[in-house]
N, C-alpha and C positions, 0 to 999 in steps of 0.2 A: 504494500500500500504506500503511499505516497501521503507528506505532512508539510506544509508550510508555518515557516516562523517567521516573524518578523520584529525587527528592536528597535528601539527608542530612536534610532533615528530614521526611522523610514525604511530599512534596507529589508527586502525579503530573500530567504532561501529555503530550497524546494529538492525535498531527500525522497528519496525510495528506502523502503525498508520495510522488510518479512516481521510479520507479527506474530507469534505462535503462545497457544497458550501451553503451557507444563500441563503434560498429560503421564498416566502411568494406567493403561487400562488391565495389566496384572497386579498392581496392587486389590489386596483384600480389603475391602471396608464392612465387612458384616463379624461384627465382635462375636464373641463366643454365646453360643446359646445362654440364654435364661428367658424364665418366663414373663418373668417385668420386661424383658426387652424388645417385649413384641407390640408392633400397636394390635394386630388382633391374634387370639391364645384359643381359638374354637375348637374344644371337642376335640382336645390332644392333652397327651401329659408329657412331661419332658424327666426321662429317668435315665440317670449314667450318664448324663448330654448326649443325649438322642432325641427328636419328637418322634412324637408313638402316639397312634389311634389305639387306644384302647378299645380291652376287649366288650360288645354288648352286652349289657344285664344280664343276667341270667341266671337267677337264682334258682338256689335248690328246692323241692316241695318244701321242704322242712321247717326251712327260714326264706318265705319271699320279701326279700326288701331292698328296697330300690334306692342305690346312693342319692339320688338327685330325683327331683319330680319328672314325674315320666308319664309320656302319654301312653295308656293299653288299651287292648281292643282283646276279646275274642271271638275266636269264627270255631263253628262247631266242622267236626270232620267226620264221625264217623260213630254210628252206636251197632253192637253187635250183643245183644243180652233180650231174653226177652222180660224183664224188670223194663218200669217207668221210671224216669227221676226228675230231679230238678240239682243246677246247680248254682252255686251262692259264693260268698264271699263274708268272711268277716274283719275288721280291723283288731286286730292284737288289744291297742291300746285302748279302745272300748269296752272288752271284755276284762281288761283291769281297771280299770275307773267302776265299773259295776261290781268288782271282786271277786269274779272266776279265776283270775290267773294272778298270779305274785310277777314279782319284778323280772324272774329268771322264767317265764314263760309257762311254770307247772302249775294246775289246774289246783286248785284250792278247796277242804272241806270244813267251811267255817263252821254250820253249826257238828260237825263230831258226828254222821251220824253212818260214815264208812261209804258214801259215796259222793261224788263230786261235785261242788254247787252247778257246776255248768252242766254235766246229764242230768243232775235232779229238775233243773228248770227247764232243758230241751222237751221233757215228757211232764212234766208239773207231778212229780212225785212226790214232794214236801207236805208235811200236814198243814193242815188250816189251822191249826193249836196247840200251844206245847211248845218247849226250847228247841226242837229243829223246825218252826214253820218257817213259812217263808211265802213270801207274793207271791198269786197266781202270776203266772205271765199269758195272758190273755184279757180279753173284757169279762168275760163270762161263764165260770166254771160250768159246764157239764154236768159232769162225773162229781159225786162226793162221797163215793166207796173207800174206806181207807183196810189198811193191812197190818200186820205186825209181823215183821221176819227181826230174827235173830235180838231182838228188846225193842226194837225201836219201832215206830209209827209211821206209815206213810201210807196217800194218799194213791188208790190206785190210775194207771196211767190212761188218760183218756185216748193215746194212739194205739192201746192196744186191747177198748173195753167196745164192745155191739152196743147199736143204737139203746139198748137198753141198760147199760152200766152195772152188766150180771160180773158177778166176783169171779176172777180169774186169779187169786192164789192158791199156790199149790205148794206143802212141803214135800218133794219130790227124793226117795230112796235110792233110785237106782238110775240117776240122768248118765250117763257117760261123760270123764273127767273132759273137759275141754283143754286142760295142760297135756303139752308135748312128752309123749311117753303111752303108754299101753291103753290111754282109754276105758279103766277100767270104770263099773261105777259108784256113783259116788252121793251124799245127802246131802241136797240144796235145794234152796225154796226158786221157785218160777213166777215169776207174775204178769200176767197178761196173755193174750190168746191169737190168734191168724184169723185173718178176714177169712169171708167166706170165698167160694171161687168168682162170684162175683154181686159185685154192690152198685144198688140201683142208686143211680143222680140222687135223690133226695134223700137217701141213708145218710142219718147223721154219724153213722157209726164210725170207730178209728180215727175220729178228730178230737183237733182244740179248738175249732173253731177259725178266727182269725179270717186274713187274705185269701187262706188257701187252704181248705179243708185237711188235707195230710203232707203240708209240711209244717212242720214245729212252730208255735207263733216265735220263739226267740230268733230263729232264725227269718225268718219274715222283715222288710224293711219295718218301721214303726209308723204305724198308723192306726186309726178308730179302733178298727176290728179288731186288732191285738191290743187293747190297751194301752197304742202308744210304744207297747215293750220292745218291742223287734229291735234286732239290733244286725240284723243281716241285710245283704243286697243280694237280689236273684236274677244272676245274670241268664242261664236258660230255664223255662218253666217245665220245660217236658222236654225229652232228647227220644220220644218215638220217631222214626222216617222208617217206615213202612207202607205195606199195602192195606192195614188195616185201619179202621176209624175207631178204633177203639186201644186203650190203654189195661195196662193188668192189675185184672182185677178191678178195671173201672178204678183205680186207685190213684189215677194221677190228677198233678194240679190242677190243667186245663185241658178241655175236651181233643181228642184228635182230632186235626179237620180237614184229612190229607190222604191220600191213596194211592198217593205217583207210584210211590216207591223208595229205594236209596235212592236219590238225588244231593244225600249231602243238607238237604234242608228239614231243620225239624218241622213237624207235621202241626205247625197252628202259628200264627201269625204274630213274629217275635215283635216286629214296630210295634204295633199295638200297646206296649206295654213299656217302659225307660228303664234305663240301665240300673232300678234300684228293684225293678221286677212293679212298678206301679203302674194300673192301664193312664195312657196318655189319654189327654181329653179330647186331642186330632192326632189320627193314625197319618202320618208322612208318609208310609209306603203299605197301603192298604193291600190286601191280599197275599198266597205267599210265594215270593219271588226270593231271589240271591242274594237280594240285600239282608232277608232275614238268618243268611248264616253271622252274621258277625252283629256284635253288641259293643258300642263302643262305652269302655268305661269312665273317660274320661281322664284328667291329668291323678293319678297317684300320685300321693304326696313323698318326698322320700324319706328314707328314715322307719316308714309306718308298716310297721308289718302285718302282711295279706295272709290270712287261711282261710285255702278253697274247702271247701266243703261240693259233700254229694250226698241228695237227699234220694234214698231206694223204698219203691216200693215195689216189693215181694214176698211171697209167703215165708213165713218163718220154718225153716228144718236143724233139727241138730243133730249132726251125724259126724262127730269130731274123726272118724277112720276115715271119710272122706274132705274133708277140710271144712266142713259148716258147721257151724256153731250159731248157739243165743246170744246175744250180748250179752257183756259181765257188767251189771251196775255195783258190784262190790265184789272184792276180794278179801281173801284170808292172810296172815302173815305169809304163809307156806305156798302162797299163788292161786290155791281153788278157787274159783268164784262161789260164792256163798248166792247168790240172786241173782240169777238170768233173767233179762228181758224176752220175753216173746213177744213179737209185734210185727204184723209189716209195713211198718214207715222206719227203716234206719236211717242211719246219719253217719257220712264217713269225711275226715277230715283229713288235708297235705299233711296237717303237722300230726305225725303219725300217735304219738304220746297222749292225743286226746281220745286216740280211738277206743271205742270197747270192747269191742272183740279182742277174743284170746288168738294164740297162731297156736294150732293144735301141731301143728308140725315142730316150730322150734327151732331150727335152721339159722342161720344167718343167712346165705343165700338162700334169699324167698325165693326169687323168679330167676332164670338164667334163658335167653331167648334170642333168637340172630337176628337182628336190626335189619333191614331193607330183604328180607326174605318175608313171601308172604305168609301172613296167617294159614293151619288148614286145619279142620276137627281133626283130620285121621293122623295127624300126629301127635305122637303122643311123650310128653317130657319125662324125663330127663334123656329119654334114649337118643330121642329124634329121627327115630326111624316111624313111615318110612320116607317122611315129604317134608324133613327140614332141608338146612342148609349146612355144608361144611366150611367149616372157620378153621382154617390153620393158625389163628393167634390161640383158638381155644384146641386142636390137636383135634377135635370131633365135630359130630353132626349137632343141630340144635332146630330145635320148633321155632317156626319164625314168630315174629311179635305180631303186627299189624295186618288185617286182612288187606287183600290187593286193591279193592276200591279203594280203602285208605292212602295206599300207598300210590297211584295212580290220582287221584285226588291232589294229595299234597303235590303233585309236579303241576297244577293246573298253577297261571299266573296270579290269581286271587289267594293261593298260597303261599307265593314266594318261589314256583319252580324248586320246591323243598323235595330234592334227591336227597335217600338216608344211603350211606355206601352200608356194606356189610360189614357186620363186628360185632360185638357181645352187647348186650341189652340184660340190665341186671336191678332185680333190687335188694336192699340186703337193712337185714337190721340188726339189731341186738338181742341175745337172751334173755327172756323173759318179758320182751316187750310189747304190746299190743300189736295188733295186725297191719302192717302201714298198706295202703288203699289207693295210692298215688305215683305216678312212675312221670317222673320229668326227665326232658330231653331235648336239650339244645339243637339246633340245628346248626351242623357243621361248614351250609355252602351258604346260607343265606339270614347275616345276619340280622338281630333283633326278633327272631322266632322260635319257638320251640315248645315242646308238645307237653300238654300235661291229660294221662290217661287214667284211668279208673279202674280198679277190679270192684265189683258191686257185691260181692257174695261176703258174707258175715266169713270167718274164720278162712278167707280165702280161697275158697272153693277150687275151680279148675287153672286160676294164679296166671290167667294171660294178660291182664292187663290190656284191655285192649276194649272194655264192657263201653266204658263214653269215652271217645277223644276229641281235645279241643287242641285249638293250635291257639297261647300267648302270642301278639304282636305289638312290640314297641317299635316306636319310627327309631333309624340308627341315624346319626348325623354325620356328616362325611367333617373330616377335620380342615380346617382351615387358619394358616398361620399367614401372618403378611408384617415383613418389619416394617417400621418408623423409617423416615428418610435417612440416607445415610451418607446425607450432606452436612459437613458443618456449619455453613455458612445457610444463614436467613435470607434468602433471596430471591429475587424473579429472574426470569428471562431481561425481561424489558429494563430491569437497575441493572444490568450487569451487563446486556449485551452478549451473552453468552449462554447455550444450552448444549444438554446431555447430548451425545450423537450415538454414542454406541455403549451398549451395556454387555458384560460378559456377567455369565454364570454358570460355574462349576462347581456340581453337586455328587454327594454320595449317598442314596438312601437302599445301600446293600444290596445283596442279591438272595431274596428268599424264594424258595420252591414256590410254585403256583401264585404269585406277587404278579406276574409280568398280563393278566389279565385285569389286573386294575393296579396300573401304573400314577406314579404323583403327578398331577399336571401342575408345572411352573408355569408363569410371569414373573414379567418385569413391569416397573412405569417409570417415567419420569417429572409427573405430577402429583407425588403424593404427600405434599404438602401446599398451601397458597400465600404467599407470603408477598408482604409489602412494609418496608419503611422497616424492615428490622426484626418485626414481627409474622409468625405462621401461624398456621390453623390445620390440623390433618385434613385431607381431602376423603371425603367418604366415599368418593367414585371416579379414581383415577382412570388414566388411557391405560388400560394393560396392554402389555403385547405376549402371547403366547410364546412358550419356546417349546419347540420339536428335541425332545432329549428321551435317550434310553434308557433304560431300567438299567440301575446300578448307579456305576459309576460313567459321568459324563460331562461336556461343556459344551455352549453356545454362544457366539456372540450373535447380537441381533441391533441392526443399525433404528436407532429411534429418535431418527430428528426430525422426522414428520409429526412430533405430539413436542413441539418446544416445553423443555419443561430444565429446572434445575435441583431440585426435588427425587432424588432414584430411589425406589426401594424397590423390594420382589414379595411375591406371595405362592404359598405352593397349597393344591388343597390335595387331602388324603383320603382313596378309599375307605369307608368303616371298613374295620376286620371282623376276618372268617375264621373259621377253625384249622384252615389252611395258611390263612397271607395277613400278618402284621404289618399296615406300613407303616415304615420309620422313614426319618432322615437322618446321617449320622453327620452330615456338616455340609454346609454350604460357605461358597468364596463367590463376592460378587465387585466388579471392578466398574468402571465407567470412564470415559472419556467427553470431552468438553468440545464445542468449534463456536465460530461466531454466528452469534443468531442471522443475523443478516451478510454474509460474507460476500 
């Protein structure tokens, strides 16, 4: 360029001369990871100086709780039983603000009288009088037949007395032991009796009353009909999809009103009714179409912990040689149950420690069954001959878990394209502990889903797991980090005469197996900040420019002086991870170079 000067006395002269500004486009300007260092930190954690999308929720039946508020949803997948149910949800921490549970999550019996406030009030067993009563949980007792087993007073259970509230105790000499071992028998009282084969609409029999004639008012959301009491949300009311219009034993909550078939959609109309199980006053999606597989629950709160529940109704058998049993509303030091429940409205909860059923088996490994192989009656466990599948992690054959609709199902797009590969499918517990009823299971290709299944049968029955299946859906959020400019200088184009022209970056976010189908996409800008007179402001919607870069390790330069800016940063976002592919970064190096805005 060329400059004239001229001095004091008049004289001018006229130079040539190259301008350049000091460039170093290999120099690094992005300092060392941390989290304060980022203007945006989404949906990543930074561990060992790496960013890392962590992994989606996914809690176990046992304990579901959610670090952070979480949006869920369930979609029903698949019922194979011929039992009706319903299923629900409760909050932990409501159940101890009422005083069923203590601080460590175990079930509480305040007044002494050897069974647990939270089954006494599921069935309103408590007396009306006396040092163990306790509050109906409902508007309007029924029943006010009471009993006396082993000193104590209770009140007989309305879910399991005929429209007439005829006595159904029985001290019983020779029940067979429901404890894991010979079976032999043994002296304990029974209370309560089996519906008939079947009960007409207007039989009051087998109820408390309430929202829903046989399921329990506590668990019921609260309203009128339960006195307010309820302290559950029902997210499906009936899990029949069949070809019949009818439920067993006429026993379920709402009538069937469906005859397709499996379709995958329960058989009555789920909109109708909001995610606490209350009918809506306007049905949104009238009739029953695919929108009624899934119930959206709304944002969970985090922290708060969820137990599903599954309300069955089926005739009551106990035949502990084949794994069914009565409920145990109380046990002996030594483990007998002292009082079976007969009834057909059970109650099975995730958090297995509440259940009441005994495991007449005793095992640790309750179920053992090969994932992505389908279900079939004619095999038969533990042999798995002759229609499982062979696992060479397990060295044998095994009975597959899920029948093939299920499993064909779950690949439809409405499930997430959820392919289970093959491998062990297990659940297991502890000796001497009640029956766990619940089988969770993460999906390994498609994160934020995974399945949680049922076995509906008291003491376990045929242990497939597979009686209701729902698929959990949480939305996963894809990560996203973007640094701060990583200019020092406060400036514009227009103060300085000068903008970014070329941006390089060289990054490493490793090389993991199965990663390179959801690769990290990078940008750069050179607007991401707005500054004037010395003073910036972040830009919330810079010019990005994509860069074309390989999985692993790689660099770009990318020419950016068509968006004048003096302001560089980069941002990269992150697939959610899978069971296969964590994306990481393990360092990024970002350079830039300067020319004259107008040359």
């Amino acid at each position: 360029m060329q400059a004239t000067v001229t001095n004091g006395l008049g004289l001018s002269s006229t130079a040539a001369f190259d301008l350049r500004v000091l460039q170093d486009l290999g120099k690094n300007r992005q300092p060392a990871f941390t989290a304060e260092g980022f203007e945006q930190f989404d949906s990543v954690t930074l561990v060992d100086g790496r960013i890392t999308v962590p992994d989606p929720a996914r809690p176990p039946s046992e304990s579901i709780v959610f670090p952070e508020d979480q949006q869920l949803s369930v979609m029903f997948v698949q019922k194979d039983s011929i039992a009706s149910h319903a299923v629900g949800y409760l909050y932990v921490d409501d159940l101890q603000r009422k005083g069923y549970v203590n601080a460590v999550g175990e079930l509480v019996d305040a007044n002494a009288n050897g069974i647990a406030d939270l089954h006494e009030d599921l069935y309103n067993l408590a007396p009306t009088t006396g040092p163990q009563a306790r509050p109906y949980i409902g508007a309007a007792r029924r029943c006010t037949r009471s009993f006396t087993s082993r000193g104590f007073l209770f009140n007989q259970p309305e879910l399991a007395l005929d429209a007439n509230c005829a006595n159904t105790f029985a001290s019983v000499a020779d029940l067979p032991d429901a404890r894991p071992g010979n079976h032999f028998p043994v002296s304990t009282d029974v209370i309560g009796r089996d519906a008939p084969p079947t009960l007409t609409t207007s039989n009051p029999g087998f109820s408390d009353g309430g929202l829903f004639a046989r399921i329990p008012n506590l668990l019921e959301p609260a309203a009128p009909a339960n006195g307010d009491k309820g302290l559950g949300q029902l997210v499906f009311l009936l899990t029949d999809d069949d070809w019949e219009r009818t439920t067993h034993r006429n026993l379920g909550a709402v009538p069937d009103a469906d005859t397709y078939g499996l379709d995958g959609i329960p058989d009555y109309d789920v909109s109708a009714y909001d995610a606490r199980g209350l009918r809506r006053s306007t049905n949104p999606d009238p009739g029953l179409t695919l929108a009624d597989r899934r119930v959206d629950l709304g944002r969970i709160q985090g922290g708060r912990e969820l137990v599903f529940f599954l309300v069955v109704n089926i005739e009551a058998i106990h035949d502990p040689e084949n794994s069914l049993v009565h409920p145990c509303l109380r046990k002996a030091l030594n483990g007998q149950c002292t009082l079976h429940l007969r009834s057909p409205v059970s109650v099975f909860f995730s958090k297995s420690k509440w259940n009441l059923d005994q495991d007449p088996e005793g095992q640790r490994q309750v179920m053992a069954r090969a994932n992505g192989c389908a279900y079939s009656d004619a095999c038969h466990p533990p042999a798995g001959q002759p229609y499982g599948c062979y696992l060479p992690s397990q060295g044998r054959r095994l009975c597959g878990w899920l029948p093939e609709e299920a499993l064909e199902r779950l690949l439809e797009p409405d499930y997430g394209n959820n392919h289970f590969p093959n491998g062990l499918i297990e659940v297991t517990t502890e000796p001497g502990a009640p029956m766990p009823h619940v089988l969770s299971h993460p999906s390994l290709v498609t994160p934020g889903r995974w399945i949680i299944a049922f076995e509906d049968l008291n003491g376990g029955g045929d242990r497939d797991y597979n009686d209701v299946v729902l698929q959990l859906v949480s939305p996963v959020s894809t990560g996203v980090v973007r640094s701060p400019s990583l200019a020092a200088r406060p400036s514009s184009p227009e103060e300085t005469g000068c903008t970014v022209s070329r941006m390089r970056l060289r990054k490493d976010d490793g090389s993991f197996p199965g990663c390179d189908t959801a690769p990290i996409q990078y940008a750069v800008a050179t607007d991401c900040r707005v500054c004037w007179g010395g003073a910036c402001l972040p830009n919330p919607t810079p010019t990005w420019h994509p860069l074309t870069l390989r999985h692993g390790y790689d660099e770009a330069v990318i020419d950016v002086s068509g968006t004048p800016g003096t302001q560089p940063c980069w941002k990269a976002v992150l697939a959610p991870a899978n069971g296969f592919c964590t994306s990481s970064i393990l360092s990024v190096d970002v350079g830039y170079e300067y020319a004259p805005l107008n040359p």
